[in-house]
TORBATI-826904 format. One record per atom (N, C-alpha, C, O, CB): x, y, z. Coordinates in steps of 0.02 Angstrom, whole numbers, plus 50000, padded with zeros to 5 digits. Glycine has a CB too. Layout:
BEGIN
XYZ...
END
This chain:
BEGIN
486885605757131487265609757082487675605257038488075601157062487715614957118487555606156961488015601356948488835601656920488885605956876487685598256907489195599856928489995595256951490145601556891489935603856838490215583256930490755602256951491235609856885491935608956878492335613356861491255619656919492125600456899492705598656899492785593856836492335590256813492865596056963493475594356813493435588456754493835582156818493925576456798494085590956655493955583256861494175577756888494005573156928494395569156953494485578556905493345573556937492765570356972492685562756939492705562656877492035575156963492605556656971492445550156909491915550056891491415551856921492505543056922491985547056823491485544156788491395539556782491765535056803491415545056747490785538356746490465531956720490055533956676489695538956679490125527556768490105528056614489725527856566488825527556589488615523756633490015521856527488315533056544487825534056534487335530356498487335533856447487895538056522486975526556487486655524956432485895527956432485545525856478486685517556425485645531756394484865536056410484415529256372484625526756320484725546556356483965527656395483515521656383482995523756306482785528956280482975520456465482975519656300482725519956210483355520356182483925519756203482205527256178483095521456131483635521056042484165528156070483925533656083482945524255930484765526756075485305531556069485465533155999485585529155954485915529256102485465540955997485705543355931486535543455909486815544055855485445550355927486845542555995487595544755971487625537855981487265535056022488175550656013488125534155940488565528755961489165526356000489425520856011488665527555927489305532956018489925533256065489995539756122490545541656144490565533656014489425542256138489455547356190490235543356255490405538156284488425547856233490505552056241490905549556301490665549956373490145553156381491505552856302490995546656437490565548156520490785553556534491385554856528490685543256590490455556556550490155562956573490235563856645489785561456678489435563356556490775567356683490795568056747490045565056774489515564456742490965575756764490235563156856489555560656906489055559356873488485561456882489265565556957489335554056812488745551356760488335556756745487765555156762488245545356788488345562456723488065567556687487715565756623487975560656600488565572056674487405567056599487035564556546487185569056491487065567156434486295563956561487525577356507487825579756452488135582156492488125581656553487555583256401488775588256420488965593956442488775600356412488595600856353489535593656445488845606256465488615610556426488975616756449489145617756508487885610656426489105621956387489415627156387489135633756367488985633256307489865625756357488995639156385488795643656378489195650256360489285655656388488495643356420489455646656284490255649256244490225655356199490045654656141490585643156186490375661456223490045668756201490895671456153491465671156174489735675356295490735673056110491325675656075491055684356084490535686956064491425671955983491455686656111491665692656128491915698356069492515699756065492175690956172491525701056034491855702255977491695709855984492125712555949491615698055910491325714656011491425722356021491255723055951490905720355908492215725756048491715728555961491965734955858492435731055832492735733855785492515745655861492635725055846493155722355797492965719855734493325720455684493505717255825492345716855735492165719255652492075725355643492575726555610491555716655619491865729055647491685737255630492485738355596492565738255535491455743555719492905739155632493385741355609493865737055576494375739555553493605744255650493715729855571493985724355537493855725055445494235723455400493575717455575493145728355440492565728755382492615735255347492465737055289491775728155412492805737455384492815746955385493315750055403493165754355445492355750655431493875749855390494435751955428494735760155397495215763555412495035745455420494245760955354494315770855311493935775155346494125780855360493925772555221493175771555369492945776655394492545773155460491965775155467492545780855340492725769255498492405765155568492185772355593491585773255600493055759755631492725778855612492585783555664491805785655645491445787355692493165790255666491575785655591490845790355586490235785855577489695787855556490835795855515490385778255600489835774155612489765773055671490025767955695489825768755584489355777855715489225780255776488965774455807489285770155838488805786155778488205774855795487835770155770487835764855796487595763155850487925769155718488245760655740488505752655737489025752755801489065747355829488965750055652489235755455815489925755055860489545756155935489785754255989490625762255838488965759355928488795760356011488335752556000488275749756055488205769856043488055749355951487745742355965488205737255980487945732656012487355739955909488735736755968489295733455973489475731756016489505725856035489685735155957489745739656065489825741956104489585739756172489915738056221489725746356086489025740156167488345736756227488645730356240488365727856288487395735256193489205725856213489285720856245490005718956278490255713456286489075716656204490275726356298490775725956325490545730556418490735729356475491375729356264489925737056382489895738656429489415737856462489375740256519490025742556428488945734456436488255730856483488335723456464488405720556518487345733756456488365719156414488175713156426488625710756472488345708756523488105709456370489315710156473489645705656499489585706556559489545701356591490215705156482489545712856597489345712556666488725708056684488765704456734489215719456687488055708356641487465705656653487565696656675487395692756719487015707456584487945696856610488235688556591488425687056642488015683356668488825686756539488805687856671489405687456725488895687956782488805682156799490085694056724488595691156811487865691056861487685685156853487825680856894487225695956844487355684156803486875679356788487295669756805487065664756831486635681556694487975671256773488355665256790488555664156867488785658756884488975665356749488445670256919488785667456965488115666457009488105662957059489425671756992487625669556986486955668057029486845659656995486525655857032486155674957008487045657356941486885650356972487605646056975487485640056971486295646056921488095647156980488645648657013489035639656964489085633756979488495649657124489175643556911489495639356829490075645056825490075649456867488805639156734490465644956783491085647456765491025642756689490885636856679491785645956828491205647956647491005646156573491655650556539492105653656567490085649156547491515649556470492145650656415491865657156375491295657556352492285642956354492455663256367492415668256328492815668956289493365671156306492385672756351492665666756205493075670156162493345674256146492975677556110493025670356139494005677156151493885685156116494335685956069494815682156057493995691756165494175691356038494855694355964495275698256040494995700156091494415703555864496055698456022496385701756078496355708556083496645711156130497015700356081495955712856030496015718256014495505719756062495745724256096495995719755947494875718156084494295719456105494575718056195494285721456238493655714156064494955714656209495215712756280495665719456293495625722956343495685704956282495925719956260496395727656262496015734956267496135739656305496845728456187495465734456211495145738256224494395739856288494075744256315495125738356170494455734656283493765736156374494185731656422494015725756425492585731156372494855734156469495105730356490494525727056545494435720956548495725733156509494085732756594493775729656620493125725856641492845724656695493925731156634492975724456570492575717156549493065711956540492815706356542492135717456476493745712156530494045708456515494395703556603494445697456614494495712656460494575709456647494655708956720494095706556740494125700956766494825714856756493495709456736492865705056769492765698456750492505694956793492215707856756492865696456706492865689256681493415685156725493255681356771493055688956596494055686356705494555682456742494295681856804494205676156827495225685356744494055690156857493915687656910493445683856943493435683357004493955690756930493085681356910492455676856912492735671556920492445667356955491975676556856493485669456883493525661656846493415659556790493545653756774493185657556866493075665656734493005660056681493605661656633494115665056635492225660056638493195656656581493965656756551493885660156495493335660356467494345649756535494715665056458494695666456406495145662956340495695660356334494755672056419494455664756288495015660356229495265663156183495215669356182494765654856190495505660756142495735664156086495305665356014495015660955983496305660656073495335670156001494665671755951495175676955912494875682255908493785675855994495745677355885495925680755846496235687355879496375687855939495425681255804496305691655837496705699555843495855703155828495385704055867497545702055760495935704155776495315708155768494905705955722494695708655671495415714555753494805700755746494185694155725494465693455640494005693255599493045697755733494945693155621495375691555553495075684355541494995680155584496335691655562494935683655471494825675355445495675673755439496095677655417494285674155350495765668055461496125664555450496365661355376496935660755355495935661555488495705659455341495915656655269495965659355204495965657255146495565652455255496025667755252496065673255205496875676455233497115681755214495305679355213497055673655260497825676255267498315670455242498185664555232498035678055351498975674255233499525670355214499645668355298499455671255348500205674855165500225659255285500305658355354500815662155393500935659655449500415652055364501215668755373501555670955409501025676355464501015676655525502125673755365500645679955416500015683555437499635676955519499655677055580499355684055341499415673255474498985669655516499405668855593499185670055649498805662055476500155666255572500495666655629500695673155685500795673355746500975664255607500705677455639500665683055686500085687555732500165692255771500895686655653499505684155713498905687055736498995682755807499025684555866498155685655684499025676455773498895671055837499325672155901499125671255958499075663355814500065674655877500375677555933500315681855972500475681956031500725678555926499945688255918499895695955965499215692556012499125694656070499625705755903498865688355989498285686156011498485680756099498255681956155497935681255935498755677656087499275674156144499315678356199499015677156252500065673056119499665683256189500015687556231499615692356263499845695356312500495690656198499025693556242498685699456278498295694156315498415694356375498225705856232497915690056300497725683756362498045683656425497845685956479497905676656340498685680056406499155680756444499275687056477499435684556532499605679056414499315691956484499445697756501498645698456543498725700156602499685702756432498015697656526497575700256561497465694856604497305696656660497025703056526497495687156594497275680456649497985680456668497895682156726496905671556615498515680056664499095678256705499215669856674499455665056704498895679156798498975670256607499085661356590498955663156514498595667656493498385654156632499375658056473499255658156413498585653656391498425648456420499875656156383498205656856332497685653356311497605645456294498005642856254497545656356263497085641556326497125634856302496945632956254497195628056226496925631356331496355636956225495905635556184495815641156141495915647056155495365633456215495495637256054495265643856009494765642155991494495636856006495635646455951494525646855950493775647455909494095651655846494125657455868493025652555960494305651655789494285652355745493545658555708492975656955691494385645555735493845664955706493335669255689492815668255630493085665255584493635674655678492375669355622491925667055560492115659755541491985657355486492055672155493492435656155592492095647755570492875649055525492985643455504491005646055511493335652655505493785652755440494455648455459494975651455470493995661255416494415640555463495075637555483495335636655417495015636055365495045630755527495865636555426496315637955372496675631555353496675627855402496795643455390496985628855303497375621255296497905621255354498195616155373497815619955215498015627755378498935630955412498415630155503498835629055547499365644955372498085630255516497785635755587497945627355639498265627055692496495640155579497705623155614498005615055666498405615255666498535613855724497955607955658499105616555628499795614855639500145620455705500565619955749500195615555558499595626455674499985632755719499815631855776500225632355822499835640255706498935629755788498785628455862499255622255904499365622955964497985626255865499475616955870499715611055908500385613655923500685611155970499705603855867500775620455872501485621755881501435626355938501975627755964501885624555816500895629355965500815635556002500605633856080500495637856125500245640255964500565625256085500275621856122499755621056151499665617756202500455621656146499235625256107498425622956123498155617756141498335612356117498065623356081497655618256188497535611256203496855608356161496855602656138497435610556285496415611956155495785612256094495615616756057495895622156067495195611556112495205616456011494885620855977494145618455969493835613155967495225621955914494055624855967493075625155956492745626955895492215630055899492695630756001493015625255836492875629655764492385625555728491895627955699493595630655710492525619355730492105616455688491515613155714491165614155764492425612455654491495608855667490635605955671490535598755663489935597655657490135609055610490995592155661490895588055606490785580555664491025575055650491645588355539490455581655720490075577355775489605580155837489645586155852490615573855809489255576555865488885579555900489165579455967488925582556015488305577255893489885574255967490165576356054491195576556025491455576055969489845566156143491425577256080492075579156038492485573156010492355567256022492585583256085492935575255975493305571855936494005573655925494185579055949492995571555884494485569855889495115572855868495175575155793494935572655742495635568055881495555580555800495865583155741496675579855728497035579855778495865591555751496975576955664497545574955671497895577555603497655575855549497555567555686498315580655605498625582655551499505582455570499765580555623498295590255531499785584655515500665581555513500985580855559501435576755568501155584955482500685587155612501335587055671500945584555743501195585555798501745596555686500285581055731499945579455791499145578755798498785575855756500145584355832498995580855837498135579255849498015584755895498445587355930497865571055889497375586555893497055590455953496235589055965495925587055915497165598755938495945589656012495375589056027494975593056019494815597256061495335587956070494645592455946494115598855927493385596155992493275590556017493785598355810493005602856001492505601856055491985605355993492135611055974492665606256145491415602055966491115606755912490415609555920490095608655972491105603155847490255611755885489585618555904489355615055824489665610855791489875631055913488685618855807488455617755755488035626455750487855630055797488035609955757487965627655680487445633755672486945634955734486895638655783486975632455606486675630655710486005630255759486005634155834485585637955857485875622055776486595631855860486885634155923486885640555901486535643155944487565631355949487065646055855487335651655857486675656455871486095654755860487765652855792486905663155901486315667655887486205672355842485725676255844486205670555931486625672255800486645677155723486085674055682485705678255659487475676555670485985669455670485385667755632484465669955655483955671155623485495659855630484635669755723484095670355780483875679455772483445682555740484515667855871484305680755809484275689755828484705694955785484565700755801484595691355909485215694555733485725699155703485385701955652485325698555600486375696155679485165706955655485015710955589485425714955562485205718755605484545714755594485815717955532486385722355525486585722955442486985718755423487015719155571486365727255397486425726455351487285728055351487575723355323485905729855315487625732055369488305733455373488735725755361489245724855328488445737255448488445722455389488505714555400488495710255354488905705655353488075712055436487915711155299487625708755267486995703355293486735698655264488085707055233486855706455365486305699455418485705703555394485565709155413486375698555535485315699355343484465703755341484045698755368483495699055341484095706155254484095693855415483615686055431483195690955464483515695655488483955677955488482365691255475482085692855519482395692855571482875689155568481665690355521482295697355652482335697155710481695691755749481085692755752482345704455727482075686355775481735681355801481565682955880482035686355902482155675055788481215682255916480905685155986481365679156032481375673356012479825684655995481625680556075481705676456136481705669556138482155665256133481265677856176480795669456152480415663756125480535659856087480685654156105479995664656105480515661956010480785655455967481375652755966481505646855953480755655955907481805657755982482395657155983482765652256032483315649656020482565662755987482405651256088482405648756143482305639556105482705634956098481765652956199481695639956092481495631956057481985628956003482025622755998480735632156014482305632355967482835630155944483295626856007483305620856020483135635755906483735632956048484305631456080484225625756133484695622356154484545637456108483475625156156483175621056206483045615656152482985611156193482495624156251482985613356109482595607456069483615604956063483715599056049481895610555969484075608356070484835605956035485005602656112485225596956121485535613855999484865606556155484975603356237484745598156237485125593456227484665606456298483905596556251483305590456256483925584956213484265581656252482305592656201484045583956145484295580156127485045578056130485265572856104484085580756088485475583156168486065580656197485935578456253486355574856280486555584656202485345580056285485305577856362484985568956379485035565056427484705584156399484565568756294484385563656293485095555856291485115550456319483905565056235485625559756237486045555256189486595557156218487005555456175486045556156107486905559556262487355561056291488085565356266488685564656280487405555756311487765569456227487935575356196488345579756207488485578956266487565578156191488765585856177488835592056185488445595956180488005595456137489155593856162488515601656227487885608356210488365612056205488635612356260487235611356270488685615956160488895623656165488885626256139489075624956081489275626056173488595633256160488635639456105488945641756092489495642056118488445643656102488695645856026489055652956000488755657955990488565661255942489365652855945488725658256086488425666256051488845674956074489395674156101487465666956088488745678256070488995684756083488575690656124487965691356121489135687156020489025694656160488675697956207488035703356184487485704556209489195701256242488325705456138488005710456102487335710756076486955715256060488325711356058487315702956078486675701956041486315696456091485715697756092486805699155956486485690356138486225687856186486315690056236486135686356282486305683256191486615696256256486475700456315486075705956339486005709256390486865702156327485795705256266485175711256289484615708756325484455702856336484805715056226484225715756346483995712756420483415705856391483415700556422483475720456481483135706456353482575703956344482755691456320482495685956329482215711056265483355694556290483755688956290484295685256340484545679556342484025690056244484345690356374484785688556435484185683256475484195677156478485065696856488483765687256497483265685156514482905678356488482575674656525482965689956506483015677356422482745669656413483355665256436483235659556458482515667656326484085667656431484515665256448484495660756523484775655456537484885670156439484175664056553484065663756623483645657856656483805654256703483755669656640483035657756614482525653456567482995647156571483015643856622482355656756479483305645756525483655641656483484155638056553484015632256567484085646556412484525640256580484825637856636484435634856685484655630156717485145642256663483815637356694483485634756751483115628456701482695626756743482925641156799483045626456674482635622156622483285616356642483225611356677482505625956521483775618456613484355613056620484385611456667484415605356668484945613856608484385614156722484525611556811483905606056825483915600356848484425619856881483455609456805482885606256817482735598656812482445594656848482505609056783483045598256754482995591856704483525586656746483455580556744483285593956609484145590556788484725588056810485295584756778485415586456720484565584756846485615580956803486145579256759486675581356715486995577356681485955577156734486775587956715487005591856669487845595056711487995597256766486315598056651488115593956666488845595656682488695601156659488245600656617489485591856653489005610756673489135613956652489975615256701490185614156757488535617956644490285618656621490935618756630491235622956576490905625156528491185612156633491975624256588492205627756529492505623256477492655617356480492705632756548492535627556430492845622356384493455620456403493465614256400492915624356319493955622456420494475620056445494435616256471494895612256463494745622456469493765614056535493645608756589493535603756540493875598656544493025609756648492985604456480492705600356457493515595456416493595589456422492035604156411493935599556382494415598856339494755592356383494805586456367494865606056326494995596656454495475592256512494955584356518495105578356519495545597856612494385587556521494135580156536493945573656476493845567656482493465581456576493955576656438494215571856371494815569656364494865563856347494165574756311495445573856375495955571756362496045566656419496355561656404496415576856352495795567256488496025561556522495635554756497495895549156496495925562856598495185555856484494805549056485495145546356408495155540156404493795549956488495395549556357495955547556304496395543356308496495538256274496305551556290496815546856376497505546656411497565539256432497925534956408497575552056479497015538856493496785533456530496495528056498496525522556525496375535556573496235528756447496015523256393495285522956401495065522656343496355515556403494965522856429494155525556460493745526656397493135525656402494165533956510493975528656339493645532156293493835531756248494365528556255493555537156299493735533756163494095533456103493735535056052493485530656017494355527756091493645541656039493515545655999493615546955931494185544955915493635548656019493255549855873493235548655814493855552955809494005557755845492585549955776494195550655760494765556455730494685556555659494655551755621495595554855744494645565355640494635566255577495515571055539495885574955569493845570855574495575568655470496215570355468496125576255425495605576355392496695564955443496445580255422496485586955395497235590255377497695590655418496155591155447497285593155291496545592555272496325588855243496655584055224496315596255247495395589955221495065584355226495135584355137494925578955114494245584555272495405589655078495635589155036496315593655019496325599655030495185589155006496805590454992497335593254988497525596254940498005600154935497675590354999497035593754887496975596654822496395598954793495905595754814497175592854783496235603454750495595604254731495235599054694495615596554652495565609554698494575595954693494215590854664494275591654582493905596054559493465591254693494595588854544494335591654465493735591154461493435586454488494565588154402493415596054425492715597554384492715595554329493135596354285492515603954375491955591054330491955588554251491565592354204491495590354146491695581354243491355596654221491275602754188491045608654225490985607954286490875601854139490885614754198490705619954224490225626154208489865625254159491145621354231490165631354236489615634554203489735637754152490155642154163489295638254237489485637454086489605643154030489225648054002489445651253954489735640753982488465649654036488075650954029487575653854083487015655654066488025647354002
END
């Protein structure tokens, strides 16, 4: 079974042939990656985020939604303890309040919950008093359902804001999961500090894969299992090769149906197989970066933000 502690030692990995990363960090019991199986929890909080005149008479949309408070997460949660990982759940706090107990079944498993907003609000569409107050009501219902304040965020629709690093480092977060801009983690450093972004890329997500939803604006074909699978398995193979991050973004609603749950299942046993593979939460993953930081072991890219402070002048534009 592989290692679910960040406090286990390491040692540096090197996978034979040409390495793609230049600085993979060690990877608990020399693990060759890590990997997370990072579901943002999002219910009707768009529905009613998008729609807030008339959500009550989109029946519909709200019972598809729906399916991932009252069937997936139970499935999920099965499926994680039959191969017996403890993994990371995003949520808007609105959606934790509202299915308290998907929200209780999770804690009682062990895994962890993060912060994903109020009711999945963009961030770089609010003023920072707004932004600050989501993040708080968002704080507190965590807290209130795990008995611990949140360590970690994910930033809804990818929307970090110039303001959202200062608030997380003032709020004492220990990472965030929003961006994209390496293939294993790194630091974020801005005025009042640094934090350890842990990053995902598209590819990882399952909205491109399975979301159809014109309400949404998602018209991509519906992709089968199958292909969908060769993507998320072809992003593994090459962290497993280069000593990588694996984590997703996906959501219950739409990777918990049965037919995807089910490749899900697939997909875990593929990883075991192969061995070597740390699975963990992000939090584990977060703690175990920051020690090997701490300890000197390691030394990671840092990017500063933001990455423009001003808008670029244009040397010209469209007139036509």
């Amino acid at each position: 079974m592989p290692a679910s502690s960040p406090s286990v030692p390491t040692s540096s990995h090197k996978p034979s042939g040409l390495s793609l990363i230049d600085n993979p960090p060690p990877w608990p019991n020399d693990a060759r990656c890590a990997v997370c199986f990072a579901f943002d929890f999002d219910a009707e909080s768009l529905l009613h985020l998008y729609y807030p005149e008339d959500s009550t008479r989109r029946i519909t949309l709200s019972s598809t939604l729906r399916y991932g408070a009252r069937v997936a997460i139970p499935r999920i949660v099965k499926i994680w303890k039959h191969f017996g990982i403890r993994q990371t759940v995003f949520a808007p706090g609105w959606c934790l309040e509202a299915y308290p107990a998907a929200a209780e079944l999770l804690v009682e498993h062990g895994h962890e919950l993060g912060h994903h907003g109020w009711l999945h609000e963009r961030p770089n569409q609010l003023s920072p008093a707004d932004e600050r107050r989501v993040l708080e009501k968002g704080i507190a219902i965590i807290e209130k359902v795990s008995g611990k304040p949140p360590t970690g965020y994910r930033c809804p629709s990818g929307a970090f804001s110039e303001h959202t690093l200062g608030l997380l480092i003032e709020y004492g977060f220990r990472y965030d999961a929003s961006l994209g801009g390496d293939d294993v983690p790194y630091l974020l450093e801005g005025k009042t500090g640094r934090m350890i972004e842990l990053p995902s890329d598209h590819a990882l997500d399952d909205w491109p894969q399975y979301v159809h939803m014109k309400e949404f604006n998602m018209g991509v074909p519906i992709q089968s299992p199958a292909r969908a699978m060769d993507v998320f398995r072809a992003e593994f193979d090459a962290a497993w090769t280069h000593g990588g991050l694996w984590s997703a973004i996906w959501h219950p609603f739409v990777s918990g149906r049965l037919a995807r749950a089910d490749a899900m299942v697939a997909l875990i046993e593929h990883m075991q197989a192969k061995g070597g593979v740390w699975f963990a939460t992000m939090a584990e993953i977060g703690a175990h970066i920051a020690g090997l930081i701490e300890r000197g072991e390691w030394t990671p890219m840092i990017e500063q933000l933001p990455f423009w402070p001003t808008p670029v002048p244009q040397v010209a534009g469209p007139t036509r």
